[in-house]
NURO-17481 format. One record per residue (C-alpha): residue in three letters; x, y, z. Coordinates in Angstrom, 3 decimals, padded with zeros to 6 digits. Example, Ala and Ser with C-alpha at 12.3 -4.5 7.8 and 13.67 -1.06 7.14 Angstrom:
2
    r         X         Y         Z
  ala   012.300  -004.500   007.800
  ser   013.670  -001.060   007.140
END
This chain:
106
    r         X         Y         Z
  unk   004.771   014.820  -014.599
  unk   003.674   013.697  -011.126
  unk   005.124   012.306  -008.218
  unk   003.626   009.740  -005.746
  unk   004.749   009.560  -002.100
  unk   003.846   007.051   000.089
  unk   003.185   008.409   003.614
  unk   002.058   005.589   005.786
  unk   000.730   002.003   005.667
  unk  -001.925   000.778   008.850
  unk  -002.794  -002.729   009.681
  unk  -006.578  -002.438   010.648
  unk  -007.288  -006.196   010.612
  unk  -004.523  -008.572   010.306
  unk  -004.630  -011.309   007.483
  unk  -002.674  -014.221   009.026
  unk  -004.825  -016.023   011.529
  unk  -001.698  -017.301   013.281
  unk   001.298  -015.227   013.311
  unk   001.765  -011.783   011.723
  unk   001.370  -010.200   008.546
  unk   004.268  -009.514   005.918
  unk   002.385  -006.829   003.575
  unk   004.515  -006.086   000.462
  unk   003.542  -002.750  -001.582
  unk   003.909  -002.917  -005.105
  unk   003.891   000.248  -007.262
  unk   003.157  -000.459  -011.463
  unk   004.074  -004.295  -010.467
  unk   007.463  -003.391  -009.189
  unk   007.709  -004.116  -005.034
  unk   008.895  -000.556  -003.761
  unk   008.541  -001.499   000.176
  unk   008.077  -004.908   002.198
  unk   007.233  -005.101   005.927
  unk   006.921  -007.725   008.093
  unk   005.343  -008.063   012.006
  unk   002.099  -006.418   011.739
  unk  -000.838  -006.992   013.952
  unk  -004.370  -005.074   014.360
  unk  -003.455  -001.231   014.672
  unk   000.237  -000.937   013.863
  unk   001.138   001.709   011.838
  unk   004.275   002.367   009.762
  unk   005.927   004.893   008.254
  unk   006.437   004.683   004.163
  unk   008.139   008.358   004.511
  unk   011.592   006.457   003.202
  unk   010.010   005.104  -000.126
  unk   011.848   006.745  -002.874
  unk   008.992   009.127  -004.349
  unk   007.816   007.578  -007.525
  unk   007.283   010.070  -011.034
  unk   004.222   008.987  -013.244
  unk   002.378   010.551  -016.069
  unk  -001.893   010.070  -016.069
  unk  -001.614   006.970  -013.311
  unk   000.227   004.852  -011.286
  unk  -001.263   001.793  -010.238
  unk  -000.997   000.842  -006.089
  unk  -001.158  -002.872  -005.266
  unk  -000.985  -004.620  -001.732
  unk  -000.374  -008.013  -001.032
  unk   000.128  -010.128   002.174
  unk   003.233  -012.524   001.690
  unk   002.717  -015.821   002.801
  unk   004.273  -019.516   001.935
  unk   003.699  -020.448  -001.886
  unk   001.522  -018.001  -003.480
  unk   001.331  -014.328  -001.801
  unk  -002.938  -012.899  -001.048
  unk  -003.953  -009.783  -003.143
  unk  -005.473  -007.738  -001.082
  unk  -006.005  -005.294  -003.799
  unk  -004.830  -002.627  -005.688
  unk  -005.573   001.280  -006.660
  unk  -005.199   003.276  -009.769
  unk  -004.326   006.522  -008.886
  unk  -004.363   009.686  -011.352
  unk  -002.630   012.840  -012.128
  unk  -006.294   014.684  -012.133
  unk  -005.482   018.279  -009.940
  unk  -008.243   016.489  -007.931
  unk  -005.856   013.758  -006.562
  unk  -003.473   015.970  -005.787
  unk  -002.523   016.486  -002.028
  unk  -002.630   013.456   000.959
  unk  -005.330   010.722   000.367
  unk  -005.922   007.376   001.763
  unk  -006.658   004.304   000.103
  unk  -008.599   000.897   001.913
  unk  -007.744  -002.633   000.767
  unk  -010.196  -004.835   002.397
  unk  -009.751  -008.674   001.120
  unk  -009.274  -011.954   001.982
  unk  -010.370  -010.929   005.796
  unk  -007.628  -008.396   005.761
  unk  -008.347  -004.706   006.268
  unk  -005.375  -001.965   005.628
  unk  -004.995   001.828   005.220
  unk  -002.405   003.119   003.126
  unk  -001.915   006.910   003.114
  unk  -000.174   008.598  -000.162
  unk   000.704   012.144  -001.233
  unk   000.106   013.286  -005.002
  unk   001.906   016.297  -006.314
END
């Protein structure tokens, strides 16, 4: 068994062309964390995300909420391979949105 902790989420590009971004991080379809007020370059901390246990993967999904019907931005499968073990980041790059999310595997 593995455990996934989620270090840190950064806003490179913003989604929203007016206003801010409310991303919402959804681990194996359940929302874990929700944020709201981001602009370009803001980074937050995900250190108080409960770490999650998997066995073989755990999929990592991002979405931007907005009226009606939320954007995917995308989403991650991540592994129990000793070669995900240890900090890694993750890009989700869609619908003119550009974020970094940073995870731990152990």
């Amino acid at each position: 068994m593995s455990f996934l902790q989620l270090k840190s989420i950064t806003c490179l590009k913003k989604q929203d062309l007016v206003g801010k971004d409310k991303p919402i991080i959804k681990l194996d379809g359940n929302i874990v964390w929700s944020g709201f007020g981001f602009t370009k370059d803001m980074v937050r901390s995900l250190e108080n995300v409960e770490p999650r246990k998997f066995t073989n993967q755990i999929e990592l999904e991002l979405l931007e909420q907005d009226q009606g019907r939320d954007d995917f931005l995308g989403e991650k499968v991540i592994d129990d391979k000793p070669e995900s073990f240890g900090v890694r980041s993750v890009d989700f790059t869609n619908k003119g949105a550009s974020y970094k999310i940073t995870y731990q595997v152990r």
